[in-house]
N, C-alpha and C positions, 0 to 999 in steps of 0.2 A: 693153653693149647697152641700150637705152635703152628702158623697160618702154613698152607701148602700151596695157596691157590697161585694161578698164572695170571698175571696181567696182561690183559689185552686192549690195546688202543684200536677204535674203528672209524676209518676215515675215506666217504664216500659224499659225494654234495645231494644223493637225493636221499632228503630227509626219511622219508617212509620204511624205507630200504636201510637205511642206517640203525635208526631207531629198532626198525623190526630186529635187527641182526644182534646190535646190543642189549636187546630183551632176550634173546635165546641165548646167548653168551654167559649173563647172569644169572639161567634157568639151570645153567652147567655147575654143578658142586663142585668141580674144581677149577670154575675159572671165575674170574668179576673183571669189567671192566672200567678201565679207570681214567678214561673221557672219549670223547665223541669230536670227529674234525670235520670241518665241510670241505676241504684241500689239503693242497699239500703246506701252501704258508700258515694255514689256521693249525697242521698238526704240530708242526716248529714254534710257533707262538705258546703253543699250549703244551708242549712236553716239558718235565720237571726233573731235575735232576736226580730228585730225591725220591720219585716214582716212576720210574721210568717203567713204561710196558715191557713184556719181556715176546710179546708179538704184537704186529700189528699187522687188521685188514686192512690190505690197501687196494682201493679203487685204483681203474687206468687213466678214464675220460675224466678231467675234473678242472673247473676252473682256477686261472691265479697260476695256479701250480697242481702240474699232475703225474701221476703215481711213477711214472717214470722218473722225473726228477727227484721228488721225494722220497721214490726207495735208492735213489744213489747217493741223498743226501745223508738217508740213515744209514748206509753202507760206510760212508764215510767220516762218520762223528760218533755214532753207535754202534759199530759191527757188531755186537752181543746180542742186537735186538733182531728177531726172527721178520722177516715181511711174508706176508700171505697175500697172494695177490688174488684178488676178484675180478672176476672180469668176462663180459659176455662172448669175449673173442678168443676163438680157438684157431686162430691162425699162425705160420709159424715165428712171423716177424714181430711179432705182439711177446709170445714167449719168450722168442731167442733175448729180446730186448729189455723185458722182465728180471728173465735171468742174470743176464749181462750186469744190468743197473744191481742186483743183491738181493732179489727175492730168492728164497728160500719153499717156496709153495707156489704153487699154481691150478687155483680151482673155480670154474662156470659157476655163474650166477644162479643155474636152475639146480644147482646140488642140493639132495635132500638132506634134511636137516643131521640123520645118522651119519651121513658120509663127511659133512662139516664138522661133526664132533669127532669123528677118526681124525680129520685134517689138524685139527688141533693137536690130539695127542699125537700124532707124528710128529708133528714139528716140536715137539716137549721130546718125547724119546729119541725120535731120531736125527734131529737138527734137518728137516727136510722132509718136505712131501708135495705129490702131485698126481691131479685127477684121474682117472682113468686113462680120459682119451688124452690127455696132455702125457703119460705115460708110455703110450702108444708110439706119440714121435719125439718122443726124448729116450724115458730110462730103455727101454729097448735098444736104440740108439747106442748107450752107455754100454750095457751087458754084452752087446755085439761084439765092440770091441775086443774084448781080451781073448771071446774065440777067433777073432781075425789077426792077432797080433800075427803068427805064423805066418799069416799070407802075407800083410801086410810088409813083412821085415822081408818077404822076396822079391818086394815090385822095386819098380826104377825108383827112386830119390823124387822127390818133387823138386821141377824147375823154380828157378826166382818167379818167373812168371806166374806158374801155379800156385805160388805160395802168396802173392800179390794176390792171385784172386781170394783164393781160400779168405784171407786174410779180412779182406771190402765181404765175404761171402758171411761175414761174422756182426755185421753193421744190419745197420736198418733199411740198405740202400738198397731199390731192386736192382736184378740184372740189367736192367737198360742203362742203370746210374751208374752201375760198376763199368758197363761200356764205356761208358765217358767218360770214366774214371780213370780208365785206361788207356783212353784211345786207343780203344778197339770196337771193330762192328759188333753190333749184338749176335750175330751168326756166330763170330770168334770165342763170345765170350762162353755162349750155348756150349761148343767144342770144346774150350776148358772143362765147362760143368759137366758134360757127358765122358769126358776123359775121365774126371776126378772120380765120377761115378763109378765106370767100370773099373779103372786103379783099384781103391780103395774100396770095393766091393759095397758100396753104397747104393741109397736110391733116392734120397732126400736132401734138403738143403738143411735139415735140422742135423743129418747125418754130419756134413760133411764141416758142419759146427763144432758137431760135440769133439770130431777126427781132430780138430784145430784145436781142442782144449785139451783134450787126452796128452797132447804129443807136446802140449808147448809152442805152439805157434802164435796162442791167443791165449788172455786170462780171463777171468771173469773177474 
């Protein structure tokens, strides 16, 4: 019989919480997982060539090394391999950053067990998935665009300036850092972000992300 199952690697440092997750994993008929990491250097230590996961949960907060590094690392050595990110924070610097580094998923640690098993197979059919409210200020976000294209192709051009911010607006950095970034007052920089808003018919900072990857300004 010819194996069908998904390999999935789970890498979070609290034990309970790990274990818990790689028991329901296994409970899945069509997934098994095929080891358990306490970080990001213990998942690198312990991936095999010759099994390689074909996802892995990855935790954010973790010592040694954590899930931000380690999913740029897998972005960078494994592209094939899907990252799901776990993680308690639903903020947008945590996502946009997630993303950025090469996850592929993005779902809260209180997710009920059906909604984790959907998570799964999305990321097997559809090379991508994310939670509800993580969907809220991303794929929304995303779908926007192409009915804004229209408006969009009528507005001024973006200055270098604007595109400078846009650009730091794509980082990890807050606004007061992009000020200084700039050398400009935090007032100033506010006035960009409220321009780029009303421009580009936005209202978020995850918006004016995704504007920056739509258009080619920024990659992931």
């Amino acid at each position: 019989m010819i194996n069908t199952k998904t390999y999935v690697a789970v890498t979070d440092d609290h034990v309970l919480l790990r274990r818990g997750l790689a028991n329901l994993i296994r409970s899945l008929d069509d997934y098994d997982v095929v080891f358990e990491a306490d970080n990001g250097k213990d998942f690198i230590e312990k991936i095999n060539a010759q099994m390689l996961p074909q996802i892995v949960l990855m935790d954010i907060n973790m010592p040694e090394m954590d899930g931000y590094d380690t999913t740029l690392w897998i972005k960078q050595n494994h592209p094939e391999i899907k990252v799901l990110s776990l993680s308690m924070y639903d903020d947008e610097q945590s996502i946009i950053r997630m993303l950025k580094c090469g996850a592929k998923g993005y779902i809260l640690k209180d997710i009920e067990p059906a909604e984790f098993k959907k998570a799964l197979d999305e990321l097997v059919r559809k090379g991508f998935y994310y939670s509800e409210i993580v969907s809220g200020k991303l794929i929304h976000a995303i779908n926007s665009f192409d009915d804004q294209e229209k408006k969009i192709k009528k507005l001024m051009p973006l200055n270098d300036r604007e595109i400078e911010f846009l650009k730091l607006t794509c980082t990890e950095m807050t606004y007061k850092e992009i000020a200084d970034k700039m050398y400009l007052s935090a007032r100033t920089i506010d006035g960009y972000r409220n321009d780029l808003f009303e421009k580009l018919n936005l209202k978020t900072r995850v918006g004016l992300v995704m504007y920056a990857i739509k258009n080619g300004i920024v990659s992931l």
